[in-house]
C-alpha positions in Angstrom: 21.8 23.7 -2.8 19.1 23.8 -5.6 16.9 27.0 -5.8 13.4 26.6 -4.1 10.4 27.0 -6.6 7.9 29.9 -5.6 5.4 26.4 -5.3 7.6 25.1 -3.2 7.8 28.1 -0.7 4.3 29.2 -0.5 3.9 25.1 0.1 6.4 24.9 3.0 4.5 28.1 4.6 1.0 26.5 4.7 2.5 22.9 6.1 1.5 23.7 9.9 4.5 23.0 12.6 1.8 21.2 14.9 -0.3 18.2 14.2 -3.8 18.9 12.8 -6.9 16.3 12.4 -7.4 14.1 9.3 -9.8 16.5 7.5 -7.5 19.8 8.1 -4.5 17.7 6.9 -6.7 16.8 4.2 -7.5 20.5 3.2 -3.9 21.4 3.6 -2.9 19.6 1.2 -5.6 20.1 -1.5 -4.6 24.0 -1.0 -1.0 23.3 -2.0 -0.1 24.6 -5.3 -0.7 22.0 -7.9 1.1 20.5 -10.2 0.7 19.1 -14.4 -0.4 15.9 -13.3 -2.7 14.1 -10.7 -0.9 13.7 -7.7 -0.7 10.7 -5.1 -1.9 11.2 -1.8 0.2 9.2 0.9 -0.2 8.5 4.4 3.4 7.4 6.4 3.0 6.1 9.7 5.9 5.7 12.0 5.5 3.1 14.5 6.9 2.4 18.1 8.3 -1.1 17.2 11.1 -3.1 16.3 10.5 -4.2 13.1 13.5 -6.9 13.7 11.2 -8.8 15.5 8.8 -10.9 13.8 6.2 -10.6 16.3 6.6 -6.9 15.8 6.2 -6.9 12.3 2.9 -5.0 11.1 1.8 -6.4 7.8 -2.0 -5.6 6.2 -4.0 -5.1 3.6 -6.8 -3.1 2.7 -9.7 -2.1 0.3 -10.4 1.4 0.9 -13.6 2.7 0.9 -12.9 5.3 -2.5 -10.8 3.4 -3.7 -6.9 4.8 -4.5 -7.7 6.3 -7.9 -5.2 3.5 -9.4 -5.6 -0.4 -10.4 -2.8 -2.4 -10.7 -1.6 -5.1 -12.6 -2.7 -8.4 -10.7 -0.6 -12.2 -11.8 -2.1 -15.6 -10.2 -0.4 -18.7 -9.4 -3.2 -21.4 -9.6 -3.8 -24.5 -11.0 -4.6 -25.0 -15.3 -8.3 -25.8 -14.5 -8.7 -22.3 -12.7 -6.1 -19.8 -15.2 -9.5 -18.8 -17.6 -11.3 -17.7 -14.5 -8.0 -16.1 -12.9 -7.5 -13.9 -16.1 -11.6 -13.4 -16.8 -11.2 -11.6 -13.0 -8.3 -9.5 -14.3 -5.0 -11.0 -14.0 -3.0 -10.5 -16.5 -1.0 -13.5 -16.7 -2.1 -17.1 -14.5 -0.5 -20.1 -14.2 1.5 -22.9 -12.2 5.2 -24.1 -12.3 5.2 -22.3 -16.1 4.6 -18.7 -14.2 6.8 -19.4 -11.7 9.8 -20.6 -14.3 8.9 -17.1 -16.5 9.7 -14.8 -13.0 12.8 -17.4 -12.5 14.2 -16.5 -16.0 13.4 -12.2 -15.0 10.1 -11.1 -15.4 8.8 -9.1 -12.9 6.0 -6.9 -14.6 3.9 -6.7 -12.1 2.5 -5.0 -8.6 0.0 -8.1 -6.9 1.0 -12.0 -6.7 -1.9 -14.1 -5.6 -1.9 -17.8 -5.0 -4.1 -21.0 -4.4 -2.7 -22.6 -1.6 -1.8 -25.4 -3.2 0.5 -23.6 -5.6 2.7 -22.2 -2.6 5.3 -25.4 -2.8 6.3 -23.9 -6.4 5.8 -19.9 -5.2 8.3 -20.8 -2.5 11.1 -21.4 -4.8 10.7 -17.5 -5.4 11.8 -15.8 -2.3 14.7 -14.0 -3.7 12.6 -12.8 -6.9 9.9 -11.6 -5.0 10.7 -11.1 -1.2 12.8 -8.2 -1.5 9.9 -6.4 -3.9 7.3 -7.1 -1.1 5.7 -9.2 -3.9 5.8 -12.7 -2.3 2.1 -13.7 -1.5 1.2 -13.9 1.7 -1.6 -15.6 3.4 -1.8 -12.6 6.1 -2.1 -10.0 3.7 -4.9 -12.0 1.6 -2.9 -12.6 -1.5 -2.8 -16.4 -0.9 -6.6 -17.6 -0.6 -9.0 -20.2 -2.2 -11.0 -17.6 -3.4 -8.4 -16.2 -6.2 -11.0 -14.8 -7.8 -12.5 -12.3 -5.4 -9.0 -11.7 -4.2 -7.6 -10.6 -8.0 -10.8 -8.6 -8.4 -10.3 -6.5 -5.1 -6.4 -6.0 -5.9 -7.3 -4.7 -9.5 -9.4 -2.5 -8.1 -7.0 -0.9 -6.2 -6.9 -2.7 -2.5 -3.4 -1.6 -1.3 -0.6 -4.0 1.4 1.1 -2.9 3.9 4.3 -4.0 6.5 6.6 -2.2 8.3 9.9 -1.4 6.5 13.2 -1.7 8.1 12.9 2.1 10.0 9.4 1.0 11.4 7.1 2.9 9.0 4.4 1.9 6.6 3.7 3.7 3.9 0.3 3.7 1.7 -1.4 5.7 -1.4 -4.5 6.9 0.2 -5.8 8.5 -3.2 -5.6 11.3 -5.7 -5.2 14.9 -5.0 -8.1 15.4 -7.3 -10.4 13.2 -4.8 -13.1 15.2 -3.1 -11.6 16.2 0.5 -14.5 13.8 2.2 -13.4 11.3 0.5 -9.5 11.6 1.3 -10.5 11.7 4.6 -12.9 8.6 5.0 -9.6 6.6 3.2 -7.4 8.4 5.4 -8.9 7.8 8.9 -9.8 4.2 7.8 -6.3 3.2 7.0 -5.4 4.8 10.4 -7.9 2.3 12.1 -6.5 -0.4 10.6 -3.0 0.1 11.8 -4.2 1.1 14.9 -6.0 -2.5 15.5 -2.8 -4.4 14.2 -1.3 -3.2 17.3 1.1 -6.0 18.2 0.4 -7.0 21.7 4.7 -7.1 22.2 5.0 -3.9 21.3 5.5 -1.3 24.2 5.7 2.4 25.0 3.9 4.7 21.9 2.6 3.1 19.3 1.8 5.7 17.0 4.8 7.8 17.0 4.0 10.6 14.1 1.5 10.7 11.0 2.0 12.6 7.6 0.2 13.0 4.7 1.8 14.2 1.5 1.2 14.5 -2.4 3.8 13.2 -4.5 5.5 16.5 -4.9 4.0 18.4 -1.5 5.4 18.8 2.0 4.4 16.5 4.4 1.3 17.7 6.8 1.4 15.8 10.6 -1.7 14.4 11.9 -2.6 14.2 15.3 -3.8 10.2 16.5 
């Protein structure tokens, strides 16, 4: 068993047993002790449903209202009139059946797909490239729209999806552990609402089943809902 740091123990000694509100979790984990780089802050939430239902599935996405302290790197499936306007938003590569071909052949540097509708016929022939990396543009999550523009601008920026994995949890970055602790806690609380109003109306018995929030290299911190 590998030797606890002193970090690590004066961490684990701070992490309350019981659930505490958003803004004590919050100041929790700011008092851990830090680390020699920025840390993420994440927020898991373990649902009561069956994710092997499809009507059970909870899928989202959203633009907090700090932002996560990270952009990402945004491609764009749209037509050859609309790739200068795709990139000039800030995707770094945007095309049609010639994007699709380059993921075919292995290229998969990247962290947001979006897509015209009309482009989804050639998209679909990448299901096994980009399903399994939670990459394939969906129009529920807002990464399959008209308005490519406004949606690459908002994922570069740092707007964050979300769906249930297979053990009924979504996981999100909620922002930096340099972030000022009101601000943590407005992104925190707002991605809480969120899930809480995706409520599936099969679902039954506790929705909400436990809440942590974490850095990248912190014990976890419960949060009462």
């Amino acid at each position: 068993m590998p030797k606890l740091t002193k970090r690590i123990k004066s961490d684990t000694e701070k992490a309350p047993a019981d659930p505490v509100s958003v803004g004590e979790a919050v100041g929790i984990v700011k008092s851990f002790g830090k680390t020699k780089f920025n840390q993420t802050v994440d927020i898991c939430m373990h649902l009561g449903v069956d994710p092997k239902h499809a009507d059970q599935l909870v899928r989202g996405s959203i633009s907090l209202p700090h932002g996560t302290g990270k952009t990402a790197r945004v491609i764009c499936f749209c037509g050859s009139d609309k790739e200068e306007a795709a990139k000039a938003a800030g995707a770094i590569e945007a095309g049609g059946e010639d994007l699709v071909k380059k993921i075919t052949d292995g290229w998969i540097d990247f962290d947001v797909a979006i897509a015209s509708p009309d482009m989804m016929r050639f998209v679909g022939k990448l299901g096994k490239q980009l399903g399994p990396r939670g990459l394939m543009p969906s129009p529920k999550a807002g990464t399959v729209t008209p308005n490519i523009e406004n949606a690459i601008k908002e994922y570069a920026a740092g707007k964050i999806e979300f769906r249930t994995d297979k053990g009924g949890n979504v996981h999100a970055p909620v922002g930096k552990l340099d972030f000022d602790a009101d601000k943590l806690e407005e992104n925190t609380q707002a991605f809480i609402d969120l899930v809480l109003k995706l409520k599936p109306s099969t679902a039954k018995g506790q929705y909400i089943k436990r809440v942590t929030l974490s850095g990248t290299m912190t014990p976890g911190v419960q949060i009462a809902v």
